[in-house]
C-alpha positions in Angstrom: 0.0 0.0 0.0 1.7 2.8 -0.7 0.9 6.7 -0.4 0.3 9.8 -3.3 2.6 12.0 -4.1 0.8 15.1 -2.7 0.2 13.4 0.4 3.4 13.0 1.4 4.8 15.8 0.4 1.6 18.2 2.0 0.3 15.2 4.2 -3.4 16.1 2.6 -6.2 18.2 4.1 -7.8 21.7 3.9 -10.0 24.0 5.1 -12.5 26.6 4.2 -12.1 30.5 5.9 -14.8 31.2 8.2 -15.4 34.9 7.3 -14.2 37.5 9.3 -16.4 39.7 11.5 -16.0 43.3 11.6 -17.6 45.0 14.1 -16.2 47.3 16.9 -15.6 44.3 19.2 -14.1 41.8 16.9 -10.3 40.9 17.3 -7.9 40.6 14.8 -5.8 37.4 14.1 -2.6 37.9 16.3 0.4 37.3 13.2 2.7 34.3 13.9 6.6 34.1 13.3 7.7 31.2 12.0 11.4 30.7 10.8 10.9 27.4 8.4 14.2 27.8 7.6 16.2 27.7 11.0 13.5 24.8 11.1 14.8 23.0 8.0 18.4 23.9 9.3 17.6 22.0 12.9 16.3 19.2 10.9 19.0 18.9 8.2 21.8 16.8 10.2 18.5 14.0 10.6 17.9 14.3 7.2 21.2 13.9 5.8 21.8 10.5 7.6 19.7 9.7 4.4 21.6 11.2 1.6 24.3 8.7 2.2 24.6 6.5 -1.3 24.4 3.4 0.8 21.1 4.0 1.1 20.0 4.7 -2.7 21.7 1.5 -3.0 19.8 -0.1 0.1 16.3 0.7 -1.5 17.5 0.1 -5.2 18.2 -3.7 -4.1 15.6 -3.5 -1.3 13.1 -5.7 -3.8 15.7 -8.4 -4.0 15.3 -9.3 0.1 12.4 -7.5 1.6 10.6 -10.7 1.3 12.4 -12.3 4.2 11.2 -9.3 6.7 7.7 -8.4 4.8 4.5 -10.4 7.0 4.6 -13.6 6.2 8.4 -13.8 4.8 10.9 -16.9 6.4 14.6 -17.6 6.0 14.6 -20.8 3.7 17.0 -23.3 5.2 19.3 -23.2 2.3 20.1 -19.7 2.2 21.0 -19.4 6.1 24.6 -18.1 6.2 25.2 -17.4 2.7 26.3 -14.5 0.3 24.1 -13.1 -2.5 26.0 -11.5 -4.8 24.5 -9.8 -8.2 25.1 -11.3 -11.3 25.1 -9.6 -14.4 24.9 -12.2 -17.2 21.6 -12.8 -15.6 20.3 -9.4 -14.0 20.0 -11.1 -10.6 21.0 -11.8 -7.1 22.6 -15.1 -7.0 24.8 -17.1 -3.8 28.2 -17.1 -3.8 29.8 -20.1 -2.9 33.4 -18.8 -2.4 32.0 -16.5 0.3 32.6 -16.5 3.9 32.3 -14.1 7.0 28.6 -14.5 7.1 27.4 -15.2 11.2 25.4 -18.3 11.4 21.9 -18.3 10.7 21.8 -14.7 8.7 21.7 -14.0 5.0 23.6 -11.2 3.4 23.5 -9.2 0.0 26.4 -7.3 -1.2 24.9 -3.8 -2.0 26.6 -2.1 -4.9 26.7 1.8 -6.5 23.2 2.3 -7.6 21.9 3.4 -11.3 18.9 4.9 -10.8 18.6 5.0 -14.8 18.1 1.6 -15.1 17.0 0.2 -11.6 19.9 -2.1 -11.4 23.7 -2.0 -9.9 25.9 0.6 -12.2 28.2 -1.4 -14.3 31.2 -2.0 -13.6 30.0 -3.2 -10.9 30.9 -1.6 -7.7 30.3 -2.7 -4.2 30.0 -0.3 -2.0 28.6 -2.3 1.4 26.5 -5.1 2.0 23.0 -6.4 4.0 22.5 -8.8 6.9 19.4 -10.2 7.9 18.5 -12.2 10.7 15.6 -13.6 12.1 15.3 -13.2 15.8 11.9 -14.0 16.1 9.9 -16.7 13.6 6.5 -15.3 14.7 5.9 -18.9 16.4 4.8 -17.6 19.7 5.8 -14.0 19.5 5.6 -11.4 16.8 8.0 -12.0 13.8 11.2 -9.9 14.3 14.1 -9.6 11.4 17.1 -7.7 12.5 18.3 -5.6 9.7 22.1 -4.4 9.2 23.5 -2.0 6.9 26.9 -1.7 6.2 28.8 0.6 4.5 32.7 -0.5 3.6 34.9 2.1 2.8 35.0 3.7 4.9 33.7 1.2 6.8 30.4 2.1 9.2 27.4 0.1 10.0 25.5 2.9 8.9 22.0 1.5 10.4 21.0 -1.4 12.3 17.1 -1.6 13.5 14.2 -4.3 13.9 11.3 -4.5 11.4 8.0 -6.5 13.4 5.5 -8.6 12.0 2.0 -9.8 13.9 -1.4 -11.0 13.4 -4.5 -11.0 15.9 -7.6 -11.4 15.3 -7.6 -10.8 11.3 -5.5 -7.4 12.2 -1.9 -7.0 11.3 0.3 -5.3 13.4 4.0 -4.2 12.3 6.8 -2.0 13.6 10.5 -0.9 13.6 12.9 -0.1 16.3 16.7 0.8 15.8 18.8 3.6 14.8 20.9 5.1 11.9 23.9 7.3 11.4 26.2 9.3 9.1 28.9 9.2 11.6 28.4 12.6 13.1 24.7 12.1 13.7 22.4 9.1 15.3 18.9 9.1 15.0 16.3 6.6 16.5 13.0 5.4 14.9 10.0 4.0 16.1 7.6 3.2 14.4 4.4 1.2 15.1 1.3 0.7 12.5 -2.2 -1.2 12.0 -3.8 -3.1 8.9 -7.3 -4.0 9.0 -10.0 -4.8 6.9 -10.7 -7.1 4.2 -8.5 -7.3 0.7 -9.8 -3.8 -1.5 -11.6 -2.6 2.1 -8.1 -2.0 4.2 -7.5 0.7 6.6 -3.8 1.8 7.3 -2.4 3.3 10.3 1.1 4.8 10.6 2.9 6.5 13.7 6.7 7.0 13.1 8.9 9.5 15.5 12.4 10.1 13.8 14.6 11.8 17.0 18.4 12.6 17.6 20.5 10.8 20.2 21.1 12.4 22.1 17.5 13.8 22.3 17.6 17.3 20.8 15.5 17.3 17.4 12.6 14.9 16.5 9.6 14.3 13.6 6.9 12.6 15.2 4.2 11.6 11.9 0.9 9.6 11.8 -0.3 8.7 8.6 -3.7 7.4 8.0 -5.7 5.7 4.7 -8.3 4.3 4.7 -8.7 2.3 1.2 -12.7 1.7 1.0 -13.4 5.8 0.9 -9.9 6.3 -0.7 -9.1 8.9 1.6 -5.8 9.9 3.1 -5.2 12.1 6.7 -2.3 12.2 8.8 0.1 14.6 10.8 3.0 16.0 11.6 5.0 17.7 14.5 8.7 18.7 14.4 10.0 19.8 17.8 13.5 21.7 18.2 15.2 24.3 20.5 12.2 24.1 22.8 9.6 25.1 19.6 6.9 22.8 17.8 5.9 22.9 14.7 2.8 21.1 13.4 0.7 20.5 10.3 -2.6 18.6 10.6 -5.0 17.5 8.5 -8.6 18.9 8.3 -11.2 19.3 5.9 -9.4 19.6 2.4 -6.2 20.8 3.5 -4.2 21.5 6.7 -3.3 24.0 9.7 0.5 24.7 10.1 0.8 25.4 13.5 4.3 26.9 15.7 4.1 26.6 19.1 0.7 25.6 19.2 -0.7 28.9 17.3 -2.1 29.0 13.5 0.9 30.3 11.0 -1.2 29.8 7.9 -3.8 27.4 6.6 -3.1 25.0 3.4 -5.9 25.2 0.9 -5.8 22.4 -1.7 -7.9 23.8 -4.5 -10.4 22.5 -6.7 -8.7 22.1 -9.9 -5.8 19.8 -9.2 -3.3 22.0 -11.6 -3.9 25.0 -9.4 -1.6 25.6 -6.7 -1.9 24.9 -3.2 -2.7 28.2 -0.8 -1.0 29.4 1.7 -3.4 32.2 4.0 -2.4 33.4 7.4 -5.3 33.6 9.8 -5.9 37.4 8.8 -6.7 36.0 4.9 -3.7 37.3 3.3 -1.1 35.0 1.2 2.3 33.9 2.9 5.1 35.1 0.6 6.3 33.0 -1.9 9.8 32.9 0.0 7.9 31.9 3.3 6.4 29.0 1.0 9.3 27.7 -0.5 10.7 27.8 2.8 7.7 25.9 4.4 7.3 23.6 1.3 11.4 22.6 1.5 10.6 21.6 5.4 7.9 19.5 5.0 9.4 18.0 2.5 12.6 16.9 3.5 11.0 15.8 7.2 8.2 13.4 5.0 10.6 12.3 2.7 12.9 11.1 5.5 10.3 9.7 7.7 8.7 7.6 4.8 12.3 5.7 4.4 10.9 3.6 7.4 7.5 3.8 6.6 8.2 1.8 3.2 9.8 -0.7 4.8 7.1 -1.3 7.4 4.0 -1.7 5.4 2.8 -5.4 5.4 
C-alpha cells in the first residue's frame, strides 16, 4: 500500500475560511513568526543520515530481500549463512559459494553503487557495502522480528541497524520498527508502530513513526492514516526543536501549520488539481512565496525522511 505524491509531500487536508467579522468588538488574528528555515536547518543533520549513497543503493536492491522481513516472509533453510552477490549475465541476485564471513543463521546481500537510470547495480559493478538479515523471532509464539544491518565499507560504518516486526491477531496485522541510523556525526532513532485492517480492496492503514536525535535534541513525530474503501488519506506532523513545535494537521481539504501551538497559515488544496496549493495566514492574506518555499522545503525533506521507514514497514 503505498501513499500519493501530494500526500506526502503536503500530508493532505484543507479548510474553508470562516469569514471574518467586523464589528467594533471583533479581534484581529494575532500574526505568527515562524522561521521554516532555522526549522529545516535543525532538521537537516537528521535528514542527511539519508543522503548517504548506501542508502539509494539499500532501496535500489531492497526488492531483491524485503521478502524475508515483509509479513509472512521466512529464511529458507538453504540460504541461512550465505552470500548473494549480483550477477550480471543474468540481472539477478545469485549465492556465492566462495563466500565467507557471514554469522550463522543470517543472509547477506552485497549492495553495490546504484543506477537509478536503469534500476539495477551501475556497471562495472561496484560494491559499495553489504546487508545482513536475521531472524530473531519466527513469529511462532511472538511477533516475527528480522534484524536488519546495513553496512557501508569504505569507509567502513554500519551505517543503520534496526528491527522491522511482524503480527497478526484477530484478522489485524500489526507491524513495527525499532533501531537507529547514522552518518557518523549524527544518530537518529526510529519508532515506528502501525495497523492493517479490513478485508483485501476494504483495508485501513495506520502509521505512527517518530524520527529523533541521540542524544534527544530534534525529533519528527508523523501519523499517517488511509483508509482504502473511501480512498481517503489524513495524517500529521510535529517537528520539535530548540524548545519550539511545529505542526501541520489535516482537516477538511487541506491542513493548519501550526508553531508553538498557534495557526501560522492554513493549506488550501484547490479545486482544480493543476492549481496551486494556498497558503493564508489567519488574517486571509497570502504567505510570501519565500515563506512557502521555505515551508514547502521543510515539509518536504521531514516526510521524505520519515517515509524511508514507513516503506519498509508496510505489510
Amino acid at each position: 500500500m503505498r501513499f500519493n505524491h501530494s500526500f506526502r509531500i503536503a500530508l493532505a487536508a484543507a479548510v474553508t475560511l470562516a469569514a471574518a467579522c467586523h464589528d467594533s468588538i471583533s479581534v484581529e488574528p494575532v500574526p505568527v513568526s515562524f522561521d521554516a528555515a532555522h526549522a529545516r536547518a535543525r532538521v537537516e543533520p537528521l535528514a542527511k543520515i539519508f543522503d548517504q549513497p548506501i542508502f539509494t543503493s539499500f532501496q535500489g536492491a531492497l526488492t531483491y530481500f524485503e521478502s524475508y522481513f515483509r509479513s509472512g516472509g521466512s529464511f529458507p533453510p538453504d540460504v541461512k549463512g550465505k552470500t548473494f552477490v549480483f550477477d550480471a549475465a543474468s540481472q539477478s541476485y545469485v549465492i556465492d559459494p566462495t563466500a565467507a564471513g557471514v554469522p550463522d543463521g543470517n543472509v547477506r546481500f552485497v549492495l553495490y553503487a546504484w543506477d537509478g537510470g536503469t534500476g539495477r547495480p551501475a556497471t562495472p559493478l561496484n560494491r559499495v557495502g553489504h546487508v545482513d538479515l536475521a531472524e530473531v523471532s519466527t513469529g511462532a509464539t511472538a511477533p516475527r522480528q528480522v534484524e536488519i544491518l546495513v553496512v557501508r565499507e569504505s569507509p567502513f560504518l554500519p551505517v543503520a541497524d534496526f528491527v522491522v516486526m511482524h503480527n497478526a491477531v484477530n484478522g489485524v496485522s500489526g507491524f513495527g520498527i525499532e533501531g537507529s541510523a547514522t552518518d557518523g556525526f549524527t544518530v537518529g532513532i526510529v519508532e515506528l508502530d502501525g495497523s492493517q485492517s479490513g478485508a483485501a480492496g476494504q483495508h485501513h492503514l495506520v502509521y505512527n513513526v517518530t524520527l529523533s536525535t541521540s542524544p534527544a535534541d530534534v525529533s519528527a513525530a508523523e501519523q499517517l492514516v488511509y483508509d482504502q474503501p473511501t480512498a481517503s488519506q489524513t495524517g500529521g506532523l510535529v517537528l520539535s526543536y530548540d524548545g519550539h513545535t511545529f505542526s501541520n494537521q489535516s482537516v477538511a481539504n487541506g491542513a493548519e501549520l501550526k508553531f508553538d501551538g498557534n495557526l501560522y497559515a492554513r493549506v488550501l488544496f484547490p479545486t482544480n488539481p493543476q492549481d496551486p496549493l494556498r497558503y493564508l495566514r489567519p488574517d486571509g492574506t497570502s504567505l510570501t512565496p519565500d515563506e512557502i518555499t521555505n515551508v514547502t522545503a521543510l515539509l518536504n525533506r521531514t516526510v521524505a525522511t520519515n517515509f524511508f521507514w514507513v516503506n519498509l514497514a508496510w505489510p
